[in-house]
TIZALUM-878733 format. One line per field, with one value per residue: y, z, x of N, C-alpha, C, CB in turn; residue number from 1. Coordinates in Angstrom, 3 decimals. Glycine has a CB too. Layout:
N
n.north (Y, ...) .
n.up (Z, ...) .
n.east (X, ...) .
ca.north (Y, ...) .
ca.up (Z, ...) .
ca.east (X, ...) .
c.north (Y, ...) .
c.up (Z, ...) .
c.east (X, ...) .
cb.north (Y, ...) .
cb.up (Z, ...) .
cb.east (X, ...) .
resi (NUM, ...) .
! end
This chain:
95
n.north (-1.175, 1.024, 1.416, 1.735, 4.685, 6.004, 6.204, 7.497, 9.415, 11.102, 10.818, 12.479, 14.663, 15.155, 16.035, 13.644, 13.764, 12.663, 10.030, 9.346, 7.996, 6.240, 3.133, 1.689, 3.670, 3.471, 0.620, 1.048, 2.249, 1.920, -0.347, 0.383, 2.170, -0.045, -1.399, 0.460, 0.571, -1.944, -2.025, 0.060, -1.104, -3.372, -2.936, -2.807, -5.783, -7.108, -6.470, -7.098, -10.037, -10.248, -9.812, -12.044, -14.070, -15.643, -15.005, -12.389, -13.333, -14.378, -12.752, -10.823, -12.651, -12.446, -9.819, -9.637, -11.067, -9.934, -7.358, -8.109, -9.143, -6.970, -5.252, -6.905, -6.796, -4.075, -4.372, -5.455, -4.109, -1.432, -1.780, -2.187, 0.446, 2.051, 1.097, 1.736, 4.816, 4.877, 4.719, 6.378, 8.487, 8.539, 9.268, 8.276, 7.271, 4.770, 3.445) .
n.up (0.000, 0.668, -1.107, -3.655, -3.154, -2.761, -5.322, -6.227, -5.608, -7.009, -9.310, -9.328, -8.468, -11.024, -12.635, -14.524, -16.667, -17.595, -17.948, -19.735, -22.037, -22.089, -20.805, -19.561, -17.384, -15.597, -14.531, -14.102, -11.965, -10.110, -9.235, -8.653, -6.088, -4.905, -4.241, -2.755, -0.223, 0.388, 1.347, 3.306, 5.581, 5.773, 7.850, 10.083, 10.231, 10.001, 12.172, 14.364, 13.901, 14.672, 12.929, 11.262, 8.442, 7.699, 7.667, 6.420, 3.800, 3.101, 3.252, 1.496, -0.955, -0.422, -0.792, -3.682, -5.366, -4.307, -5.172, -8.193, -8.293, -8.161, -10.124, -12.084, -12.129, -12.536, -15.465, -16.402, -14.567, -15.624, -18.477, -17.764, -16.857, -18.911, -20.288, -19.842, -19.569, -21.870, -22.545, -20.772, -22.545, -24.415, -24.120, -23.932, -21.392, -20.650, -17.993) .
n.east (0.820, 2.045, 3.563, 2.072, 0.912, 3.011, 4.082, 1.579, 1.330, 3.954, 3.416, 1.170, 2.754, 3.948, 2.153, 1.561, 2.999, 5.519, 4.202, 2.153, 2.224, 4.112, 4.486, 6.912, 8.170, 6.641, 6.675, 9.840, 9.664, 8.259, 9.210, 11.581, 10.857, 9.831, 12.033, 13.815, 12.092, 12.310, 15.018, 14.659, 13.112, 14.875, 16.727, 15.440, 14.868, 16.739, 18.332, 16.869, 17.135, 19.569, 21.632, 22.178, 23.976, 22.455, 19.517, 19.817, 19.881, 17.995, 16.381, 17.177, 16.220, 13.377, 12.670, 13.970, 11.952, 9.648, 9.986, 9.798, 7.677, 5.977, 6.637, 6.144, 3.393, 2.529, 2.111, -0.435, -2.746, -1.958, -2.952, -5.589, -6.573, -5.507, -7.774, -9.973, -9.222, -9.511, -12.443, -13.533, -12.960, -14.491, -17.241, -18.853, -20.382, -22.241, -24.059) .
ca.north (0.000, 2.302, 1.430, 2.460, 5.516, 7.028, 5.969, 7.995, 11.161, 10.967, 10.685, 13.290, 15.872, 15.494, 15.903, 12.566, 14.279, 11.395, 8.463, 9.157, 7.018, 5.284, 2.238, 1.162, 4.143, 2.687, -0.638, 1.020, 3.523, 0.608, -1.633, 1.504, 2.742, -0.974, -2.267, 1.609, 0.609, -2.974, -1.609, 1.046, -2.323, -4.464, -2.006, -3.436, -6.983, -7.615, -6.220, -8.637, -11.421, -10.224, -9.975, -13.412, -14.291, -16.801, -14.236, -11.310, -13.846, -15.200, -11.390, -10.477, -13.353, -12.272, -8.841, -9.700, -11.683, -8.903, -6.107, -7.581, -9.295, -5.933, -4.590, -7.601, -6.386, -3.169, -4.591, -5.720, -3.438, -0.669, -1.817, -1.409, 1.613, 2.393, 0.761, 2.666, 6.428, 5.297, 4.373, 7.983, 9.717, 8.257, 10.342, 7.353, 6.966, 4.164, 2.221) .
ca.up (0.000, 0.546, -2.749, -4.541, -2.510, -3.074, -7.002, -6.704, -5.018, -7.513, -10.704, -9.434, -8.638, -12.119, -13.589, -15.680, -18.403, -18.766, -17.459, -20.178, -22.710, -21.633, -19.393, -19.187, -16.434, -14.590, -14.183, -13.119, -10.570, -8.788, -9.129, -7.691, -5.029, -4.054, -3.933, -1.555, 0.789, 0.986, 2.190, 4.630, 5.724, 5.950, 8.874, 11.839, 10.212, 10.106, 13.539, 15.011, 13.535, 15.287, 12.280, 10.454, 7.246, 6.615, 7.932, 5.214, 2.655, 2.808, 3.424, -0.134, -1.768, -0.201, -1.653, -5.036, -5.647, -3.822, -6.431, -9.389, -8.738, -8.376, -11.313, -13.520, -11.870, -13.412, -16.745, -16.217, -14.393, -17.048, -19.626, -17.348, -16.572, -20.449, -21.192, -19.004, -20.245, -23.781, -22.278, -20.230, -23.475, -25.798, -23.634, -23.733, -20.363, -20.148, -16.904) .
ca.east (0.000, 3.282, 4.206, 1.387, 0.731, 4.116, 3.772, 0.938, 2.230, 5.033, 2.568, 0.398, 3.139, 4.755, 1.260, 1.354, 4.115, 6.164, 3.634, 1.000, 2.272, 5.656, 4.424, 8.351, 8.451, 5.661, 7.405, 10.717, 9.332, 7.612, 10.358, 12.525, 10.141, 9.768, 13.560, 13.679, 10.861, 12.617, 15.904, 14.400, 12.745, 15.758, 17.446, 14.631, 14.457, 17.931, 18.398, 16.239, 16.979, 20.438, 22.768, 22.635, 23.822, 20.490, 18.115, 19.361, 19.985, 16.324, 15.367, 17.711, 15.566, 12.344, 13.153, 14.166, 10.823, 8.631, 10.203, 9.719, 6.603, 5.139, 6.711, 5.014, 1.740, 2.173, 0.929, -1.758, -3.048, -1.459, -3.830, -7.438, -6.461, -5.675, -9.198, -10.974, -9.430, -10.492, -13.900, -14.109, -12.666, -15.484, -17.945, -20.663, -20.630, -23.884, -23.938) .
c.north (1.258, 2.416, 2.381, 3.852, 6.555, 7.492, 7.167, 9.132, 11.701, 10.925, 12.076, 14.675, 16.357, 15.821, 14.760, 13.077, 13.249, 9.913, 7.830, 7.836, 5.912, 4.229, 1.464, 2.112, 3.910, 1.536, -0.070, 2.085, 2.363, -0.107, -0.516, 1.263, 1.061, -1.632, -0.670, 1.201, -0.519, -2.667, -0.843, -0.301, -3.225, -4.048, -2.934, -5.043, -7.953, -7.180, -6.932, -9.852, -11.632, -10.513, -11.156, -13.384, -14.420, -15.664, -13.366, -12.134, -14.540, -13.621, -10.625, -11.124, -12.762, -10.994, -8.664, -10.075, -10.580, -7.639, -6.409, -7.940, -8.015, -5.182, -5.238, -7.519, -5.101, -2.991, -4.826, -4.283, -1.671, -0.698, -1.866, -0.501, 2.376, 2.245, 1.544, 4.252, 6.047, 5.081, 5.527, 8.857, 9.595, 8.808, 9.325, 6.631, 6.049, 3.447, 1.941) .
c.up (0.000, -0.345, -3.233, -4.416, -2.875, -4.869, -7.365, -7.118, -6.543, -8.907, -10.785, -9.400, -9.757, -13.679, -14.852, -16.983, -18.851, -18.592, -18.453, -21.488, -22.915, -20.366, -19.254, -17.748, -15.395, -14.051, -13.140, -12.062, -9.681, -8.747, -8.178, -6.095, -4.272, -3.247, -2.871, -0.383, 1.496, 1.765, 3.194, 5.525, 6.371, 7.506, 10.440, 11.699, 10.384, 11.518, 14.374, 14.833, 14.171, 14.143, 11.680, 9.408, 6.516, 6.545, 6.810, 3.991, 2.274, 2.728, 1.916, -0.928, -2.016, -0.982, -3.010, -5.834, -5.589, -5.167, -7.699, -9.497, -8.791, -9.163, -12.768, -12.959, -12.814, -15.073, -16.677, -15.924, -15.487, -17.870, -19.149, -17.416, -17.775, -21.038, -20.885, -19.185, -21.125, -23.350, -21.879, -21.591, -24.171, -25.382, -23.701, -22.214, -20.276, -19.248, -16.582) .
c.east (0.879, 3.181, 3.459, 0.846, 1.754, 4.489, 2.696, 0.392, 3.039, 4.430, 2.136, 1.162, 4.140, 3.409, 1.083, 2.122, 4.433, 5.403, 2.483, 1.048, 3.258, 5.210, 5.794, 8.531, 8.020, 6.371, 8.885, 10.795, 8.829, 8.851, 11.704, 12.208, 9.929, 11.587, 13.926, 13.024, 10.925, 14.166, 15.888, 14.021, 13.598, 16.187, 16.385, 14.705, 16.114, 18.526, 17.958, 16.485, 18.795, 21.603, 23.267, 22.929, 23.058, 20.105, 18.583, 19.585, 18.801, 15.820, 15.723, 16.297, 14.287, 12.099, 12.908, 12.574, 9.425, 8.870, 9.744, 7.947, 5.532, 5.374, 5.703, 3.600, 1.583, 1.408, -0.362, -2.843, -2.823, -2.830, -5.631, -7.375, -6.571, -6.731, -10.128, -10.345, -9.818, -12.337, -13.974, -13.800, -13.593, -16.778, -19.085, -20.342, -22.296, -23.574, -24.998) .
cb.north (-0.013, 2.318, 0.028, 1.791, 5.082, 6.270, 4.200, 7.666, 10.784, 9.859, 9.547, 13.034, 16.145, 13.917, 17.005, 12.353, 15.159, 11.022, 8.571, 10.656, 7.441, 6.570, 1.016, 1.516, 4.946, 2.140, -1.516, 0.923, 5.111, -0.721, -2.415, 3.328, 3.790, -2.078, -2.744, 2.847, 0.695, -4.125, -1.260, 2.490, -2.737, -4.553, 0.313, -2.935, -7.164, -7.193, -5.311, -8.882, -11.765, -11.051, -9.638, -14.345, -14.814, -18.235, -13.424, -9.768, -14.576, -16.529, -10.174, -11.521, -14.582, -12.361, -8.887, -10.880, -12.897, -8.271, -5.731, -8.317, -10.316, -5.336, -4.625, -9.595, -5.915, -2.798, -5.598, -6.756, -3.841, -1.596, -3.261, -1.400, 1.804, 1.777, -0.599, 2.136, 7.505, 3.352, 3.226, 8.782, 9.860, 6.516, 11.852, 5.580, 8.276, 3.255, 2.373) .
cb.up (1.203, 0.802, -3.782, -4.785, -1.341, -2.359, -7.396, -6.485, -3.317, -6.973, -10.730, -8.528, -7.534, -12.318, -14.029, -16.053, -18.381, -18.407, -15.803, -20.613, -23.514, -20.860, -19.408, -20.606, -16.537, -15.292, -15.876, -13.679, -10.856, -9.276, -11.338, -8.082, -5.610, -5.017, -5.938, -1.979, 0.174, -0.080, 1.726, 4.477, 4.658, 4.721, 8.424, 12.128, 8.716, 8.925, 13.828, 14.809, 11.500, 16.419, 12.970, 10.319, 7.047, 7.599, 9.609, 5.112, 2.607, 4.464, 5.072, -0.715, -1.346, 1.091, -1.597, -5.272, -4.611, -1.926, -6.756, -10.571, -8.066, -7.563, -11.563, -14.010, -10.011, -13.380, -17.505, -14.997, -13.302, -18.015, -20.523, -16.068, -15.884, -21.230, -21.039, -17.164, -20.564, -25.675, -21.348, -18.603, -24.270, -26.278, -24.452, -25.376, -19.661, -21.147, -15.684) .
cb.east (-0.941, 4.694, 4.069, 0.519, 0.643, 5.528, 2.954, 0.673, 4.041, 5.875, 1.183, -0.554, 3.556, 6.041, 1.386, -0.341, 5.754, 8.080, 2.845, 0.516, 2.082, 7.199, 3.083, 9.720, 8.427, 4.292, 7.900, 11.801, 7.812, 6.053, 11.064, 12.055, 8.560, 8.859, 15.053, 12.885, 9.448, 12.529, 16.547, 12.906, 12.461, 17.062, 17.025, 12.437, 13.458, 18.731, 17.984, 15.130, 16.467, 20.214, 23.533, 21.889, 24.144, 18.816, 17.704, 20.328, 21.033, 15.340, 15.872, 19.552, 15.505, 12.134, 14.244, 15.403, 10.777, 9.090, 11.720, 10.916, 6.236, 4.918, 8.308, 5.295, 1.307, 3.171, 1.139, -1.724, -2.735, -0.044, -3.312, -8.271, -5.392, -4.949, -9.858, -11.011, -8.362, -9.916, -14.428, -13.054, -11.432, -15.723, -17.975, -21.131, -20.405, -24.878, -23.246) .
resi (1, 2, 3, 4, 5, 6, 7, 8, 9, 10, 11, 12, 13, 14, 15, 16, 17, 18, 19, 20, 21, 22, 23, 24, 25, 26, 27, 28, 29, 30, 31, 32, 33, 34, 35, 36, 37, 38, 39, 40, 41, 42, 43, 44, 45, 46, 47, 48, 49, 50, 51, 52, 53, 54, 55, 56, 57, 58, 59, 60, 61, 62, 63, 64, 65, 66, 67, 68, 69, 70, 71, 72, 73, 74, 75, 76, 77, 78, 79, 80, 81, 82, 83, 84, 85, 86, 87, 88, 89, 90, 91, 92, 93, 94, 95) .
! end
């Protein structure tokens, strides 16, 4: 919910210039803003776990997996979002 929150900040205060038709930036702003949000992250989990090898080398893994899988969400999602401005632009709003 960070993620997408700060993605969204970060959209809204560049007014959508470069997001409107480049979904490559989409992918590596999340994939940024997530591999950021997992290292602020790491600092309490690796503290607790008292400085192990395992523990940040399962917490690296956990990481790696968490970043991108939310970068290959970005498609998906990408293209409702794209379906739905051409649906608000075509002004036939019928529901």
């Amino acid at each position: 919910m960070l993620t997408r929150g700060l993605v969204g900040y970060g959209t809204g205060s560049i007014k959508e210039m470069i997001f409107k038709n480049n979904y490559g930036y989409h992918v590596l702003i999340i994939g940024f803003i997530s591999l950021l949000l997992r290292a602020l992250y790491a600092v309490p989990v690796v503290w607790l776990a008292g400085f192990g090898k395992a523990a940040l080398f399962l917490y690296l893994q956990d990481s790696l997996l968490y970043c991108l899988g939310n970068m290959l969400l970005v498609l998906p999602v990408t293209r409702i979002l794209l379906a739905l401005y051409r649906w608000v632009a075509e002004d036939d709003l019928t529901y």
